[in-house]
PyMOL CGO cylinders between C-alpha atoms (Angstrom):
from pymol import cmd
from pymol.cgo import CYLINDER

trace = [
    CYLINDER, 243.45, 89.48, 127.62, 239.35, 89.70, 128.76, 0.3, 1, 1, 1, 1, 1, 1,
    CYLINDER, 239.35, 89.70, 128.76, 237.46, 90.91, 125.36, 0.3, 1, 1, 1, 1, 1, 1,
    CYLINDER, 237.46, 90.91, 125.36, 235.02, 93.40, 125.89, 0.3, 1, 1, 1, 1, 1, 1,
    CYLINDER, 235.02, 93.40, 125.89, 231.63, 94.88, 124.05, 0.3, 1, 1, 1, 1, 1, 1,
    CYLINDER, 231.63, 94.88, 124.05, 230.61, 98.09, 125.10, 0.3, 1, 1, 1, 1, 1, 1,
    CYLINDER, 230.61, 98.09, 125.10, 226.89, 99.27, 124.83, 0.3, 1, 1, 1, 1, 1, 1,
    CYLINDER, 226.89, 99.27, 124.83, 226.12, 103.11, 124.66, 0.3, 1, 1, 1, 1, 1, 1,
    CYLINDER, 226.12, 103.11, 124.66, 223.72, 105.62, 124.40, 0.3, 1, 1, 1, 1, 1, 1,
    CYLINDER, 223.72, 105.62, 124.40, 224.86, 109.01, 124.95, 0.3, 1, 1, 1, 1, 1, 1,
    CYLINDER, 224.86, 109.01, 124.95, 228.35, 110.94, 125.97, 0.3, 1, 1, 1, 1, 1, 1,
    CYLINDER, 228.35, 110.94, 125.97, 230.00, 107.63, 126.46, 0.3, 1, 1, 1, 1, 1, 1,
    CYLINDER, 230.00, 107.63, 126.46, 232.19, 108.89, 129.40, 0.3, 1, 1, 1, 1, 1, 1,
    CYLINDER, 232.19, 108.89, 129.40, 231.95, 105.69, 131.21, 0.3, 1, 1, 1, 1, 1, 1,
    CYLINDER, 231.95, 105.69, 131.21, 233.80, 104.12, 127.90, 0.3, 1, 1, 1, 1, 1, 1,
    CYLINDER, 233.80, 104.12, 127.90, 236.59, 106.69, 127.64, 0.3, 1, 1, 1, 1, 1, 1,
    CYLINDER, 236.59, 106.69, 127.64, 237.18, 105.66, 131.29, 0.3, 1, 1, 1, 1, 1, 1,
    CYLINDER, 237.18, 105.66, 131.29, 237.95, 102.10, 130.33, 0.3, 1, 1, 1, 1, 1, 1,
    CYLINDER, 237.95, 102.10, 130.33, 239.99, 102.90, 127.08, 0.3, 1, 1, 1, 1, 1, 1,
    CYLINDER, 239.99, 102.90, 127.08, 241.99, 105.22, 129.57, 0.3, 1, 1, 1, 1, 1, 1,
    CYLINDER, 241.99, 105.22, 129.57, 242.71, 102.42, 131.20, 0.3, 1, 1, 1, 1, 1, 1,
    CYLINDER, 242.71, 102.42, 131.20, 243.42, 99.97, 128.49, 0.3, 1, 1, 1, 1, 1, 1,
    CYLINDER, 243.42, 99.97, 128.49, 245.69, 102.80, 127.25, 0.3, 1, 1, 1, 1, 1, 1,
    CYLINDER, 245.69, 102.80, 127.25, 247.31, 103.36, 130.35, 0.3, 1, 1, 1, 1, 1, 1,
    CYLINDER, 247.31, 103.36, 130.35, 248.65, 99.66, 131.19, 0.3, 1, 1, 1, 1, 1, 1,
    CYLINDER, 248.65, 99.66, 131.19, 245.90, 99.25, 134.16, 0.3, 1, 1, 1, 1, 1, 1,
    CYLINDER, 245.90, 99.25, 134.16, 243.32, 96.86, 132.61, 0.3, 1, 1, 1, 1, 1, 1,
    CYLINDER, 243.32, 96.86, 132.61, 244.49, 94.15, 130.25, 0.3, 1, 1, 1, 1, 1, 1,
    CYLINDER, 244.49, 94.15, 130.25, 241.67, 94.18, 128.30, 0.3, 1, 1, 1, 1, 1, 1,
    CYLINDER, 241.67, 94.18, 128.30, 240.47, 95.14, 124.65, 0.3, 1, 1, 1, 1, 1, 1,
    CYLINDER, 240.47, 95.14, 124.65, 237.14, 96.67, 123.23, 0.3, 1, 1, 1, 1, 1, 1,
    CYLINDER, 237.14, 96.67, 123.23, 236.35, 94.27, 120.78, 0.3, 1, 1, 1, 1, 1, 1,
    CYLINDER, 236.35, 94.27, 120.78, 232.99, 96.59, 119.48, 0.3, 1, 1, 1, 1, 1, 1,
    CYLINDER, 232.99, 96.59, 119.48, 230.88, 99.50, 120.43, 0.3, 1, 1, 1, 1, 1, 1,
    CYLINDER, 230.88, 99.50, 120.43, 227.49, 99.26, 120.27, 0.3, 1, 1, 1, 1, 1, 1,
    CYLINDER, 227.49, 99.26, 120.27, 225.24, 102.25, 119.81, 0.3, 1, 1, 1, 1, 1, 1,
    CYLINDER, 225.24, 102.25, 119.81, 221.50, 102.15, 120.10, 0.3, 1, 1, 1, 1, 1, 1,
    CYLINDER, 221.50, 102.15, 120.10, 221.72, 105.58, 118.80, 0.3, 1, 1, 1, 1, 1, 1,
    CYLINDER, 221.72, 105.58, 118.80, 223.53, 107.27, 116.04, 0.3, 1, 1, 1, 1, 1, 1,
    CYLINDER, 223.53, 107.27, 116.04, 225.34, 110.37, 116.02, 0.3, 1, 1, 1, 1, 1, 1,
    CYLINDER, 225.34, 110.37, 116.02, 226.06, 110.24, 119.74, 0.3, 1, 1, 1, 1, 1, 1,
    CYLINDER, 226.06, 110.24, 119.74, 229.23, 111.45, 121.33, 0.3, 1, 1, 1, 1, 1, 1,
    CYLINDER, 229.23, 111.45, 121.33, 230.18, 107.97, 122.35, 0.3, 1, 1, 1, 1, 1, 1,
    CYLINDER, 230.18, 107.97, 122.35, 230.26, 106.44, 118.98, 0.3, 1, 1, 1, 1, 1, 1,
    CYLINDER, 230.26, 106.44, 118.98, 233.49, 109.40, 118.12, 0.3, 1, 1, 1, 1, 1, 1,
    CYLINDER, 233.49, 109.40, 118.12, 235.28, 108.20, 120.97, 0.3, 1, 1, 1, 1, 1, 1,
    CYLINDER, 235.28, 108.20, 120.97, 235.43, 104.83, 120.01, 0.3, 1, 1, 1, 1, 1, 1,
    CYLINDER, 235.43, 104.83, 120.01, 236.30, 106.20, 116.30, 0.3, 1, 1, 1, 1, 1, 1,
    CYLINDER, 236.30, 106.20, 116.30, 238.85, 107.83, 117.43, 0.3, 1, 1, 1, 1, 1, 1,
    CYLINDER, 238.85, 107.83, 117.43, 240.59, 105.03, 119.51, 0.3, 1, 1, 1, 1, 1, 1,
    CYLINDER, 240.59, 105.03, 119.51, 239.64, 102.81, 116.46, 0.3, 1, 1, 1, 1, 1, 1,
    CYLINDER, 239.64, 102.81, 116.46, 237.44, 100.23, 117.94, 0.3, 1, 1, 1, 1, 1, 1,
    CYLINDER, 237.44, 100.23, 117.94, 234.89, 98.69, 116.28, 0.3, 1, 1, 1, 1, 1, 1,
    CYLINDER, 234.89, 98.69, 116.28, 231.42, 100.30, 116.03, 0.3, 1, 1, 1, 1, 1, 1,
    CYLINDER, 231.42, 100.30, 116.03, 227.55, 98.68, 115.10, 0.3, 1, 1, 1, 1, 1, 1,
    CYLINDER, 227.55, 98.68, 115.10, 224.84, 100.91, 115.87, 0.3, 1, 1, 1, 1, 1, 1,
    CYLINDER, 224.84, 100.91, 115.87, 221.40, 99.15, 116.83, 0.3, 1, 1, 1, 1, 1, 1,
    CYLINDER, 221.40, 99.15, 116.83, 218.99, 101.60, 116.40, 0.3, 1, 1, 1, 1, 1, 1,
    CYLINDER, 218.99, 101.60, 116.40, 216.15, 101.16, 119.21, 0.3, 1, 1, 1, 1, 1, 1,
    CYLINDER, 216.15, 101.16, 119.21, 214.43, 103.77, 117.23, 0.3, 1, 1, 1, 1, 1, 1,
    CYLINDER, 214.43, 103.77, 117.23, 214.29, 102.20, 114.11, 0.3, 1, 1, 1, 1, 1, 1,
    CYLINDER, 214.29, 102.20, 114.11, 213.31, 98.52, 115.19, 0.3, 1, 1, 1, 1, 1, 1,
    CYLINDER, 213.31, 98.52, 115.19, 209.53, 98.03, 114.39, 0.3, 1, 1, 1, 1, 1, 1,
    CYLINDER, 209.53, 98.03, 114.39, 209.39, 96.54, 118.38, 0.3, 1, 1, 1, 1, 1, 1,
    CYLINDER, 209.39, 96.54, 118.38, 211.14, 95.88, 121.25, 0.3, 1, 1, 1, 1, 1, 1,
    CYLINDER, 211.14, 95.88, 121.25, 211.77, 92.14, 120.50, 0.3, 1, 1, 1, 1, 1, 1,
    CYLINDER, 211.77, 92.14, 120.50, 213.18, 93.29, 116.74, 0.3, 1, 1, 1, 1, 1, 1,
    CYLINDER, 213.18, 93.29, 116.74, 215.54, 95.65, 118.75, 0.3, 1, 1, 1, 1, 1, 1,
    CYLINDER, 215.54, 95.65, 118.75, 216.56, 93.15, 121.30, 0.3, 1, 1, 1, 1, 1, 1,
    CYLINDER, 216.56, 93.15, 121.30, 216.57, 90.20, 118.68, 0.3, 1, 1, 1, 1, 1, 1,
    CYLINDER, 216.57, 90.20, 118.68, 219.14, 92.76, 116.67, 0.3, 1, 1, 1, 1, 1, 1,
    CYLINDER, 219.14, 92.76, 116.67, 221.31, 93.17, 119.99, 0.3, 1, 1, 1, 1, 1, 1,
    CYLINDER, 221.31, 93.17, 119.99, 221.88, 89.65, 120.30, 0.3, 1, 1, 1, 1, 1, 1,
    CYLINDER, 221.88, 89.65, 120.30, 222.64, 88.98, 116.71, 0.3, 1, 1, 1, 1, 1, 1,
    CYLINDER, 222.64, 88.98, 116.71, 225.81, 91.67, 117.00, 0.3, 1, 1, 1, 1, 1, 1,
    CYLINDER, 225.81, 91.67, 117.00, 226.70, 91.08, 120.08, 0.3, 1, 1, 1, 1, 1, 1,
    CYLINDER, 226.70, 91.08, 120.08, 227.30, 87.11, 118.37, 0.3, 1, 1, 1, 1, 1, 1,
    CYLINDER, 227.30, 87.11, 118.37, 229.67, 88.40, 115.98, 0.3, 1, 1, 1, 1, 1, 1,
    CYLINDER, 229.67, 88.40, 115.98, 232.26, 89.02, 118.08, 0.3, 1, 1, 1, 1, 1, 1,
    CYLINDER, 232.26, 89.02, 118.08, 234.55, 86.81, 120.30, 0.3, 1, 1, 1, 1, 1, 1,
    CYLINDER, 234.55, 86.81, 120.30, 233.07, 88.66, 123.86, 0.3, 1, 1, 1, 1, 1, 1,
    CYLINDER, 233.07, 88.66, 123.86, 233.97, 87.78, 127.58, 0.3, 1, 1, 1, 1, 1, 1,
    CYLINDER, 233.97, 87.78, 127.58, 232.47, 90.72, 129.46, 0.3, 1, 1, 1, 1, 1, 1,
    CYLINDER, 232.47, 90.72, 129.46, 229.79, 93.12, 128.55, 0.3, 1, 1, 1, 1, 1, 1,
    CYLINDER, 229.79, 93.12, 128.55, 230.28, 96.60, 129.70, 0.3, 1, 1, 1, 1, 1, 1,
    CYLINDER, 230.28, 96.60, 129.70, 226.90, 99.12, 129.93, 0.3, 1, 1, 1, 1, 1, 1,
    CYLINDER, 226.90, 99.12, 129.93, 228.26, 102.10, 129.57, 0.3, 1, 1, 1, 1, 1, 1,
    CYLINDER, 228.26, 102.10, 129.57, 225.02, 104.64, 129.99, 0.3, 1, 1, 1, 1, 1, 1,
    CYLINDER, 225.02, 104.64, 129.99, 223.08, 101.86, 127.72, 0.3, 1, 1, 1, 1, 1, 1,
    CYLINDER, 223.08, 101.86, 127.72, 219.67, 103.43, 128.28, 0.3, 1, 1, 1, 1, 1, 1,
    CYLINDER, 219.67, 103.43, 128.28, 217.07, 100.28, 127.45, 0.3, 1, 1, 1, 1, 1, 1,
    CYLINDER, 217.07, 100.28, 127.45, 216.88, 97.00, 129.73, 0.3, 1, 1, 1, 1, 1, 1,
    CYLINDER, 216.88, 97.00, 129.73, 218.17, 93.84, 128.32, 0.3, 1, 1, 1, 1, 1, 1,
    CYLINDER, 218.17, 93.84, 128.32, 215.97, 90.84, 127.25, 0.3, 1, 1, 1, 1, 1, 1,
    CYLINDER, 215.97, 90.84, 127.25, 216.46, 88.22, 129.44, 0.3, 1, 1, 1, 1, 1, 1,
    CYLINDER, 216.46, 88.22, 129.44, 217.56, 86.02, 126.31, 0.3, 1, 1, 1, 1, 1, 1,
    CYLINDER, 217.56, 86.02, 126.31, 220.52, 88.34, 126.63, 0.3, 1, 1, 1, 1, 1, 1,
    CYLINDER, 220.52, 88.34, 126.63, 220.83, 88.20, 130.28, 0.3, 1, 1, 1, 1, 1, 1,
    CYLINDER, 220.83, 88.20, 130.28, 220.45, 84.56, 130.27, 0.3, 1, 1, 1, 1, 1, 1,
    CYLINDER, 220.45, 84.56, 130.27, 223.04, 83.73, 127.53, 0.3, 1, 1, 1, 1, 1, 1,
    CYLINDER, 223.04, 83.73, 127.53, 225.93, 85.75, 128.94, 0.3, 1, 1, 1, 1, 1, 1,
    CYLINDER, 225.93, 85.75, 128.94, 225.15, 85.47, 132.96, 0.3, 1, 1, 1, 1, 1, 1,
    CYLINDER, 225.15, 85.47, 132.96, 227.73, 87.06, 135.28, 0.3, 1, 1, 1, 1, 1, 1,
    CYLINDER, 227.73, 87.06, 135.28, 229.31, 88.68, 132.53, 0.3, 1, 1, 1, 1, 1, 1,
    CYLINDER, 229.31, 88.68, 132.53, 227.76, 91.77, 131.88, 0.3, 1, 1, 1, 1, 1, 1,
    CYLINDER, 227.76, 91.77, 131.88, 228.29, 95.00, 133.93, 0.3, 1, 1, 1, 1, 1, 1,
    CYLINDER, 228.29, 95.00, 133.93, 226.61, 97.68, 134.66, 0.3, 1, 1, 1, 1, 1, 1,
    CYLINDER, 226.61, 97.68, 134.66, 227.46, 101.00, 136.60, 0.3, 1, 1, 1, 1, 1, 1,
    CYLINDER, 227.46, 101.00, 136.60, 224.66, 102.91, 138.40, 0.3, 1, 1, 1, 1, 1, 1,
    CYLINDER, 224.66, 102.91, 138.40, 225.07, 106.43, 139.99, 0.3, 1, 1, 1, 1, 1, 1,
    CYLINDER, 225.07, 106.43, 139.99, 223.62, 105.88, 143.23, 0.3, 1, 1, 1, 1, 1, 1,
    CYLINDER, 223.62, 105.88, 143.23, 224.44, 103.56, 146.33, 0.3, 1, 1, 1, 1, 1, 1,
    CYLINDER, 224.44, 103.56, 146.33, 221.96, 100.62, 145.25, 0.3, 1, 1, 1, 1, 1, 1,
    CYLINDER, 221.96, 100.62, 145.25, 219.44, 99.13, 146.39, 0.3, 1, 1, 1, 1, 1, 1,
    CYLINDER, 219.44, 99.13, 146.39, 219.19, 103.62, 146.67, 0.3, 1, 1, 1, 1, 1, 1,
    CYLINDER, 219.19, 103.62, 146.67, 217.44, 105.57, 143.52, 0.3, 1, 1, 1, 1, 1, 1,
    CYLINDER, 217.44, 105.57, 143.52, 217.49, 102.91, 141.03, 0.3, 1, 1, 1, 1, 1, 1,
    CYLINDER, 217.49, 102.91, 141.03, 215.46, 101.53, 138.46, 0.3, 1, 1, 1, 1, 1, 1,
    CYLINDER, 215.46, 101.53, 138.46, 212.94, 103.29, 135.61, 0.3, 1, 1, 1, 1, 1, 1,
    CYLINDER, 212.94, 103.29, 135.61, 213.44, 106.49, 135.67, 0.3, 1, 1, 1, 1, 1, 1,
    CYLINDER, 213.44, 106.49, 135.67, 216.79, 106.96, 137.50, 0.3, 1, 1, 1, 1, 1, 1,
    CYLINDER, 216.79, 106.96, 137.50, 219.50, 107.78, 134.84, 0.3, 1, 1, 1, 1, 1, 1,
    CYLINDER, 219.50, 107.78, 134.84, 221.70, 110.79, 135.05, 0.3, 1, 1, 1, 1, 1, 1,
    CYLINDER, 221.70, 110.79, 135.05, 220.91, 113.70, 136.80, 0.3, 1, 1, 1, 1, 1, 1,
    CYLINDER, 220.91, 113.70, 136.80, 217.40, 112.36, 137.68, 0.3, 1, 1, 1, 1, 1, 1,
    CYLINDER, 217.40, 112.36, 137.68, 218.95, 110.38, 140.26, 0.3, 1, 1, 1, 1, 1, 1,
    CYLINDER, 218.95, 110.38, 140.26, 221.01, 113.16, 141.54, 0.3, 1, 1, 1, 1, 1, 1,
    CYLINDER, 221.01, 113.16, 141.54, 218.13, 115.35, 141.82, 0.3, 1, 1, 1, 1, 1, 1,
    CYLINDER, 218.13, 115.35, 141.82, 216.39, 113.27, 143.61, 0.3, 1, 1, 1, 1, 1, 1,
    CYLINDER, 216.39, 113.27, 143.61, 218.77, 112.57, 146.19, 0.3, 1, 1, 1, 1, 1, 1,
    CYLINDER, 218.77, 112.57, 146.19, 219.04, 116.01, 147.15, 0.3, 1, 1, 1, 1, 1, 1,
    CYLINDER, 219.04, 116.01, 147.15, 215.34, 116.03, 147.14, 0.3, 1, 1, 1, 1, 1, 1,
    CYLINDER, 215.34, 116.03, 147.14, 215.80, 113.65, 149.93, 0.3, 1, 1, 1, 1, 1, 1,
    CYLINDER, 215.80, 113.65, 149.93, 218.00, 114.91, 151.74, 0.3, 1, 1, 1, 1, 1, 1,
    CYLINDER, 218.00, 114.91, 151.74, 220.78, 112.56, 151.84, 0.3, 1, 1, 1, 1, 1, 1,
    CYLINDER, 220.78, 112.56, 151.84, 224.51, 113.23, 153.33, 0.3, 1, 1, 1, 1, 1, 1,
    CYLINDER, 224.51, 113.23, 153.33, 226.18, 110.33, 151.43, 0.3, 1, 1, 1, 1, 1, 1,
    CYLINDER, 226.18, 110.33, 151.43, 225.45, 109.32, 147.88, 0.3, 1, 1, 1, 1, 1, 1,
    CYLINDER, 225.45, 109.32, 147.88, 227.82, 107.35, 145.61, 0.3, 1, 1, 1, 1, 1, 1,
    CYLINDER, 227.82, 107.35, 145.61, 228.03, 104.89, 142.65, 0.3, 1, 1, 1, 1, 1, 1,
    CYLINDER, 228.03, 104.89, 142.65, 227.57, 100.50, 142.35, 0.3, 1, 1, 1, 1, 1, 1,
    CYLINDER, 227.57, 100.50, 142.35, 229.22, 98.51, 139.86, 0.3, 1, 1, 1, 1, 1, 1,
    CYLINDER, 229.22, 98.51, 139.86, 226.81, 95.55, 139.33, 0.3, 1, 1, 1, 1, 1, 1,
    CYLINDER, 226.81, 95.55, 139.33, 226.26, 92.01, 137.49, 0.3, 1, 1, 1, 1, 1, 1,
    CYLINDER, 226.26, 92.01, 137.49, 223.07, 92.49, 135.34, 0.3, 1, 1, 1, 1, 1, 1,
    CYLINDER, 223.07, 92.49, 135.34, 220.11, 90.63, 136.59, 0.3, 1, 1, 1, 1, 1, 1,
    CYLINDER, 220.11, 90.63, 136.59, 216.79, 90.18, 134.70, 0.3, 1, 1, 1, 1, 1, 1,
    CYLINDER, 216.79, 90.18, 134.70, 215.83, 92.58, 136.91, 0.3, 1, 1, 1, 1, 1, 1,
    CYLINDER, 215.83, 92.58, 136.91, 216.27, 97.39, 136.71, 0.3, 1, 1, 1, 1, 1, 1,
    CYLINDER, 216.27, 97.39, 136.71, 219.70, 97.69, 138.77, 0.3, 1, 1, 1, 1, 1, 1,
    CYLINDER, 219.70, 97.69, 138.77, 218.64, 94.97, 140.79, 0.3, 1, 1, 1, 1, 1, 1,
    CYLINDER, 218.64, 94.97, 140.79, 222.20, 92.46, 140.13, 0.3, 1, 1, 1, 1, 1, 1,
    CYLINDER, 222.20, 92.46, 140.13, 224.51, 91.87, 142.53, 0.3, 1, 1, 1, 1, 1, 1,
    CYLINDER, 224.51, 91.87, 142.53, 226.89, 94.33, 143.82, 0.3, 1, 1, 1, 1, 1, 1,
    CYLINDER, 226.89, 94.33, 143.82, 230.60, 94.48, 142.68, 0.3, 1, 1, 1, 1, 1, 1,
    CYLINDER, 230.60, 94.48, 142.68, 232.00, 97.53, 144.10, 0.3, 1, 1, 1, 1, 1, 1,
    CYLINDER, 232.00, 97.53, 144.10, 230.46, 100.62, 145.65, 0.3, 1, 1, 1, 1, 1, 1,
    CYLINDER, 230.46, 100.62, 145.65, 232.02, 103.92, 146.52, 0.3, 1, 1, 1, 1, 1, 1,
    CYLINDER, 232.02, 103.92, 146.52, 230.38, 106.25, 148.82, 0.3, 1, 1, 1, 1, 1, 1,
    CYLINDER, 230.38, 106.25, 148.82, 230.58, 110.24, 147.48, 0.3, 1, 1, 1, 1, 1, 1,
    CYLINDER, 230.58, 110.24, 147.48, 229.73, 113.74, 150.34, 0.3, 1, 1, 1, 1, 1, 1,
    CYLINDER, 229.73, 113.74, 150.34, 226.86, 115.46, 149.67, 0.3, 1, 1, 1, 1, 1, 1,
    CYLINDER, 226.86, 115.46, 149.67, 227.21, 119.09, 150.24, 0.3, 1, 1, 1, 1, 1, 1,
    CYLINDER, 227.21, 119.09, 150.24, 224.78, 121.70, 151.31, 0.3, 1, 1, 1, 1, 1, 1,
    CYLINDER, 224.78, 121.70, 151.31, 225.34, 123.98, 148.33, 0.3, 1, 1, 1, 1, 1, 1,
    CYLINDER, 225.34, 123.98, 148.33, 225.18, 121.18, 145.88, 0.3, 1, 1, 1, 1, 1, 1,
    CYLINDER, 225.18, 121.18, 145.88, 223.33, 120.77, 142.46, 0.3, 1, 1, 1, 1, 1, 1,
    CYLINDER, 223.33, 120.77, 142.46, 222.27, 118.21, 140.79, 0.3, 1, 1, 1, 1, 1, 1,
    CYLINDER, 222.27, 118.21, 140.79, 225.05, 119.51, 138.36, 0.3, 1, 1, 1, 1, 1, 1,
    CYLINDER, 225.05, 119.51, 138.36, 227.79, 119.37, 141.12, 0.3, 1, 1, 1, 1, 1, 1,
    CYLINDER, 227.79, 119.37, 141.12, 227.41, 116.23, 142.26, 0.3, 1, 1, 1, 1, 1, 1,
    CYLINDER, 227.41, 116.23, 142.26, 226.41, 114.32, 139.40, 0.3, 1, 1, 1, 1, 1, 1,
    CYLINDER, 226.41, 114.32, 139.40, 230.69, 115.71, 138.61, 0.3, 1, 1, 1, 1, 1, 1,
    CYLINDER, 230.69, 115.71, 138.61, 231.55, 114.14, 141.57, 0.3, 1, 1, 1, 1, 1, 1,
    CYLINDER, 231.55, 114.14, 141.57, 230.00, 111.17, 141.09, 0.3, 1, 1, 1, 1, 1, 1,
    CYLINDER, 230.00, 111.17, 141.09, 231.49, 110.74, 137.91, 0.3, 1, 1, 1, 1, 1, 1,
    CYLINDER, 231.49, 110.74, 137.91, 234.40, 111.10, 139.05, 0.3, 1, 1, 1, 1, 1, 1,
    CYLINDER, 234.40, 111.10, 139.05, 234.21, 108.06, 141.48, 0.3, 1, 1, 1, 1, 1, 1,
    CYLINDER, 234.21, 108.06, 141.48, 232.42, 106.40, 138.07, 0.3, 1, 1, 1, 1, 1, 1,
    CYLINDER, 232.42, 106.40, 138.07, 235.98, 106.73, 136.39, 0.3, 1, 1, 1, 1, 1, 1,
    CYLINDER, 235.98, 106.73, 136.39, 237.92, 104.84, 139.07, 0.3, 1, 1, 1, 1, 1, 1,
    CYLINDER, 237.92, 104.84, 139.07, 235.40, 102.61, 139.64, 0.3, 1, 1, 1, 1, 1, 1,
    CYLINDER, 235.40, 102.61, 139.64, 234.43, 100.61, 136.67, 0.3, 1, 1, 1, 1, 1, 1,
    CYLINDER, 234.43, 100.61, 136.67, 237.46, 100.17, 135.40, 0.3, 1, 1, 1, 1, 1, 1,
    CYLINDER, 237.46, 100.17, 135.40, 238.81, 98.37, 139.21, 0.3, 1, 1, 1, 1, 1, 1,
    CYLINDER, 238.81, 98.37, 139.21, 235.86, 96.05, 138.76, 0.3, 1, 1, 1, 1, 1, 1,
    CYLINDER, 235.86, 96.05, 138.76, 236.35, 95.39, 134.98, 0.3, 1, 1, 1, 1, 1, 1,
    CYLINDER, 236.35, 95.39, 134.98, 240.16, 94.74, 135.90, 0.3, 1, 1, 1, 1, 1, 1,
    CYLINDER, 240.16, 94.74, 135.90, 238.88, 92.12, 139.27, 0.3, 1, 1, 1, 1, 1, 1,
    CYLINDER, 238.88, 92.12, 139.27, 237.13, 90.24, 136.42, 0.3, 1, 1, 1, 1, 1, 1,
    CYLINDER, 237.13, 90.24, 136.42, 239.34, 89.93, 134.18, 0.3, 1, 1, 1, 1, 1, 1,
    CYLINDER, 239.34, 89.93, 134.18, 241.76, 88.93, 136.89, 0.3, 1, 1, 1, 1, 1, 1,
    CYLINDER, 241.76, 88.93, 136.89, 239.67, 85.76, 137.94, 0.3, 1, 1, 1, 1, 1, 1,
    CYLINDER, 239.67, 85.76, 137.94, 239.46, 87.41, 141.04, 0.3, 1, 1, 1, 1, 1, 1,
    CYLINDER, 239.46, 87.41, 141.04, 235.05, 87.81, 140.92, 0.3, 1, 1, 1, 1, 1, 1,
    CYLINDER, 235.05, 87.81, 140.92, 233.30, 85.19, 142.04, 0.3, 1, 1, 1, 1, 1, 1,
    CYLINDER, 233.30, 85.19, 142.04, 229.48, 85.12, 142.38, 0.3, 1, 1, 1, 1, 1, 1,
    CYLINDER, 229.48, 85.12, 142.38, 227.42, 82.85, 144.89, 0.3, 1, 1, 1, 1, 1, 1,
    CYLINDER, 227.42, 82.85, 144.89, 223.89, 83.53, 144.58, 0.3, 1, 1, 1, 1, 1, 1,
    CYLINDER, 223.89, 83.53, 144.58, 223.67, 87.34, 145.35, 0.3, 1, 1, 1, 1, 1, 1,
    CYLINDER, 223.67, 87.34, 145.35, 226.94, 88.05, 147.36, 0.3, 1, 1, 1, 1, 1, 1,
    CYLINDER, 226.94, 88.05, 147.36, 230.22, 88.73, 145.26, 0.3, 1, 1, 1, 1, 1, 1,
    CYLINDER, 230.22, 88.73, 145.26, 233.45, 87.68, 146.86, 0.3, 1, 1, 1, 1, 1, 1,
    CYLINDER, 233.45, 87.68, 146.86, 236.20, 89.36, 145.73, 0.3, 1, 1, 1, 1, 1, 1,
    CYLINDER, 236.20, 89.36, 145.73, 239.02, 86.70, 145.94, 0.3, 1, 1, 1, 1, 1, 1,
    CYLINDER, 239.02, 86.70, 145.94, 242.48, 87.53, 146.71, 0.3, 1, 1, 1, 1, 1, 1,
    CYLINDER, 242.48, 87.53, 146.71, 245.27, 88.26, 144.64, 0.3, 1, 1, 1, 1, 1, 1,
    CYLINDER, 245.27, 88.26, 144.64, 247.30, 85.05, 143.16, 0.3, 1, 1, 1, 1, 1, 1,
    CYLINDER, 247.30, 85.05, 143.16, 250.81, 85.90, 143.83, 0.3, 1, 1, 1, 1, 1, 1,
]
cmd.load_cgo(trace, "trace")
């Protein structure tokens, strides 16, 4: 069973996808602990309510960003953790962090990378802006985390319509949806030894039988 820590910010949707799935028999995997670098966000009830674990590192409240990031790593060590899932974790990790648990932390971006990434694109910034742009095809990219802003290397992408009449509003629900199935597949490759990373490609190996 692949041990997971989940970091948060907000709603915490992309979590309740993988407890669904953990719940459901799909991914053999457990949420060791949630941790918030908020408090009082919806995120932190969901994991209440499935009764995982919850620490809440307050970015807020750290006198710096090295206290903050020093007080990441410190929980993050108290638990037994193979694979870091963000999960709409709004600050960029030190690359202490990055360093000490390489090719296994995940991230999920809404957007088609190398596409509408980096500072600034969260939520339904980067929806906006691709209908600012006028694109037919948007989508979502499960990642690696690099030392880099959505700059690791791809996992899994899956491409989403963009329709004439849409909103930032309507589409960001669409590409959620696509969010659900998707980061749960790639958390459930990994934890099936079936990930493996050379340099900046990810091969997806077959299926042991």
């Amino acid at each position: 069973m692949t041990r997971l820590a989940a970091l948060v910010s907000g709603s915490g949707r992309n979590l309740q996808s993988l407890i669904d799935a953990i719940e459901a028999g799909e991914l053999d995997a457990r949420i060791e602990v949630v941790i918030a670098s908020r408090s009082g966000i919806p995120a932190i009830e969901r994991a209440r309510h499935h009764g995982i674990p919850v620490e809440v590192v307050s970015r807020k409240a750290a006198p710096s960003l090295e206290a903050f990031q020093a007080e990441l790593q410190a929980a993050l060590a108290r638990y037994p953790v193979d694979l870091i899932c963000l999960c709409g974790f709004l600050s960029f990790l030190s690359p202490d962090i990055v360093a000490r648990y390489r090719g296994r932390i995940m991230n999920i971006h809404p957007s088609l990378l190398p596409a509408f990434s980096g500072k600034g694109f969260y939520g339904k910034n980067v929806h906006a802006e691709v209908l600012n742009y006028g694109c037919k095809v948007t989508g979502c990219t499960v990642m690696f985390v690099d030392e880099g802003e959505d700059t690791g290397p791809i996992i899994l992408q899956e491409a989403v319509p963009v329709y004439d009449d849409d909103t930032p509003e309507t589409l960001e629900a669409r590409v959620m949806q696509a969010e659900y199935r998707l980061y749960p597949r790639a958390v459930a490759l990994f934890a099936s030894g079936r990930l493996s990373l050379v340099g900046r490609r990810v091969r997806i190996l077959p299926e042991l039988r």
